[in-house]
C-alpha positions as CSV (number, residue, x, y, z in Angstrom):
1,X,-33.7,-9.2,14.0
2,X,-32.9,-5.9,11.9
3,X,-36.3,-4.8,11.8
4,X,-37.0,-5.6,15.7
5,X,-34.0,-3.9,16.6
6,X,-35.5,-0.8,14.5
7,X,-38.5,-0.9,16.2
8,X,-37.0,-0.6,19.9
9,X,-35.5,2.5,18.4
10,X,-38.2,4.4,17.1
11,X,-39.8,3.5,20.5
12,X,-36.8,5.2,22.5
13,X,-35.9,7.9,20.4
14,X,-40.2,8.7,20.5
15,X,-40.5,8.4,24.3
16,X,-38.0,10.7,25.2
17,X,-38.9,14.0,26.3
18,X,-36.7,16.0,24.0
19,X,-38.1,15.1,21.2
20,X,-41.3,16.8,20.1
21,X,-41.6,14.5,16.6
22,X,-40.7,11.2,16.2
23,X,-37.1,10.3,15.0
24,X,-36.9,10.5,11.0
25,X,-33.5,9.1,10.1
26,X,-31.2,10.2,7.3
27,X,-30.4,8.5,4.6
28,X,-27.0,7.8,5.6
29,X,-28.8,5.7,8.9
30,X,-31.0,4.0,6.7
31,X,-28.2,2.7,4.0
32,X,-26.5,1.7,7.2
33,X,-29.5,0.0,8.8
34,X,-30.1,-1.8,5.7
35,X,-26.7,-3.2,5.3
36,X,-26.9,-4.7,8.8
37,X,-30.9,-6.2,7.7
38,X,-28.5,-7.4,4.7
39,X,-25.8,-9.2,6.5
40,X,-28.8,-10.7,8.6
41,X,-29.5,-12.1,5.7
42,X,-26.3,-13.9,4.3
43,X,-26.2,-15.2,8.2
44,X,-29.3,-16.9,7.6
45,X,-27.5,-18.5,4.5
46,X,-24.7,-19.1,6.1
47,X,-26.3,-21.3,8.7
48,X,-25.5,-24.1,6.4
49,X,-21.9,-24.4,6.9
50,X,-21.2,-26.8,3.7
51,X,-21.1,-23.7,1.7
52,X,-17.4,-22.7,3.5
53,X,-16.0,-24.9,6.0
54,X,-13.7,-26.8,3.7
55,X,-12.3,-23.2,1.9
56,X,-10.4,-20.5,3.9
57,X,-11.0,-18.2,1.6
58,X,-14.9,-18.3,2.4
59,X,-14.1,-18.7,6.3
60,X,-12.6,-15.4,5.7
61,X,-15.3,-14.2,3.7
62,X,-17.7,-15.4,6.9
63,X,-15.2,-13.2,9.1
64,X,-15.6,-10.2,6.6
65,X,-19.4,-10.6,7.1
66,X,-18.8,-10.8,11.2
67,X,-16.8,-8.2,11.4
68,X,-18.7,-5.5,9.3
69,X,-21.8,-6.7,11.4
70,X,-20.4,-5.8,14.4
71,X,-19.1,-2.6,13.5
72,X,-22.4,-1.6,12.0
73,X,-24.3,-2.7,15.7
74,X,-21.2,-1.5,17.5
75,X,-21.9,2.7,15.4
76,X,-25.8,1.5,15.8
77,X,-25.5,1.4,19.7
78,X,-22.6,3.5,20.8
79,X,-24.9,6.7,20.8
80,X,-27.8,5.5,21.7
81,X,-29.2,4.7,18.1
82,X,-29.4,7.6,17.2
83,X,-25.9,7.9,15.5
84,X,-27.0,9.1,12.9
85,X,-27.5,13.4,14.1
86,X,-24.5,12.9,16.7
87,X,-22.4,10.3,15.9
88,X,-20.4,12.8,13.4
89,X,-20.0,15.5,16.4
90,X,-19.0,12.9,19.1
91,X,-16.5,10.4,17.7
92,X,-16.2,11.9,14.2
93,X,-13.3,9.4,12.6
94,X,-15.7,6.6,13.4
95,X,-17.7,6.6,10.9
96,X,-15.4,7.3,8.1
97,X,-13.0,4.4,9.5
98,X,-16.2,2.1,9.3
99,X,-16.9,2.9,5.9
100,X,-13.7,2.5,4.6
101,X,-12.7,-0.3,6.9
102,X,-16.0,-2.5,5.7
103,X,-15.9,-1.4,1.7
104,X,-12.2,-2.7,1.6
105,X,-13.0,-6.1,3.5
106,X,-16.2,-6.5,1.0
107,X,-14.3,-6.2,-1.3
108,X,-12.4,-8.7,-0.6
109,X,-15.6,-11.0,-0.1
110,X,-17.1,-9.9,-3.0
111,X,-14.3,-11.6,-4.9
112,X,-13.2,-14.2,-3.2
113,X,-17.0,-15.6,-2.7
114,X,-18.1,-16.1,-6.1
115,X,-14.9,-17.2,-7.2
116,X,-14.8,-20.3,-4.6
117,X,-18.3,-20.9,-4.6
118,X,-18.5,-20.9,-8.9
119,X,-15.2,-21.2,-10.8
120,X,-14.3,-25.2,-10.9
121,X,-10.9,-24.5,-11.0
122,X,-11.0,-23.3,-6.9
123,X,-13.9,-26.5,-6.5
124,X,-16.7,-24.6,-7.0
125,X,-20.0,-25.2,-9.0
126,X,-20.5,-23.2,-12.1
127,X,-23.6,-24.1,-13.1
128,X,-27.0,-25.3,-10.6
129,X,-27.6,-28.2,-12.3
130,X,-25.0,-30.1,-11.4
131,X,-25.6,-29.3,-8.1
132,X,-27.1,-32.5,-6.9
133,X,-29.6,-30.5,-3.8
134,X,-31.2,-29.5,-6.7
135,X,-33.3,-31.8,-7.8
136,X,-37.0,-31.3,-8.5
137,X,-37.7,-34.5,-6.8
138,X,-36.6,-33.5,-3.5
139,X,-38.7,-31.3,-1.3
140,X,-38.6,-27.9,-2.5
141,X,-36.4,-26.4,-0.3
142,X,-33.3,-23.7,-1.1
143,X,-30.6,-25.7,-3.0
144,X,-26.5,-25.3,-2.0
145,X,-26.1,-23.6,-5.4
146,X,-29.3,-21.4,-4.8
147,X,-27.7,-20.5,-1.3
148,X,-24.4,-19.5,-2.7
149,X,-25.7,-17.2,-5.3
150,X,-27.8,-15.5,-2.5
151,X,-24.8,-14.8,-0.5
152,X,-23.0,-13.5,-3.5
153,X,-25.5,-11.0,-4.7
154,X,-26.3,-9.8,-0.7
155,X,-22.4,-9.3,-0.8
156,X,-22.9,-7.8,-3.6
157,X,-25.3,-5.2,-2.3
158,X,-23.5,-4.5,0.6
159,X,-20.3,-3.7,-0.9
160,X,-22.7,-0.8,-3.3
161,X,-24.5,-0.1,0.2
């Protein structure tokens, strides 16, 4: 979806007039573009819903994950994509609210994740194999425990992001 959603940019940011090169975007845009390819990601995970629905801490931590998605689209599209030359000029607080806003509510997930989903004493699995999706004898698909340390290290990298 990230990478789609990249493409229609580079397609409308080269087929304007005003522009006599193609778009190149700072690094800033990029670290931003790959936090929301990131969050695409821990979605995917999050598809299964057996990793949260019985914990409101990791219901919260699926809100975190919503809510710094949409912020990210929301600074993506509000200028046209190409936030990242006039987004500072236009609504200059933005921006800096984002940031802030979404590194203090990953933070939050970055914590509370791993600790629901790993440490026993809030019901979570510490170690794979006792995880019992995990089996080599069933089909070799992407075990509970394999799904929650995915979402913690993409949390992980977001938070750094």
């Amino acid at each position: 979806m990230a990478s789609v959603l990249y493409a229609m940019e580079v397609a409308w940011v080269c087929a304007r007039p005003s522009n006599i090169r193609c778009f190149v975007p700072t690094t800033q845009g990029l670290i931003r573009r790959l936090e929301n390819a990131v969050a695409c990601a821990i979605f995917g995970f999050l598809t299964n819903t057996e990793l949260y629905k019985d914990q409101p801490a990791l219901i919260w931590c699926v809100v975190v994950y919503s809510i710094c998605f949409i912020l990210g689209t929301v600074g993506y599209f509000v200028n046209g994509c190409d936030y990242d030359r006039r987004l500072p000029t236009l609504y200059p607080g933005f921006l800096v609210g984002q940031t802030v806003l979404s590194s203090l509510l990953y933070t939050t997930a970055v914590v509370l994740w791993p600790l629901y989903q790993f440490d026993e004493n809030f019901g979570g699995q510490p170690q794979r194999s006792n995880d019992m999706t995990c089996d080599a004898e069933l089909p070799p698909t992407l075990c509970v425990w394999d799904q929650r340390l995915a979402v913690a290290i993409l949390t992980a990298m977001n938070l750094l992001g």
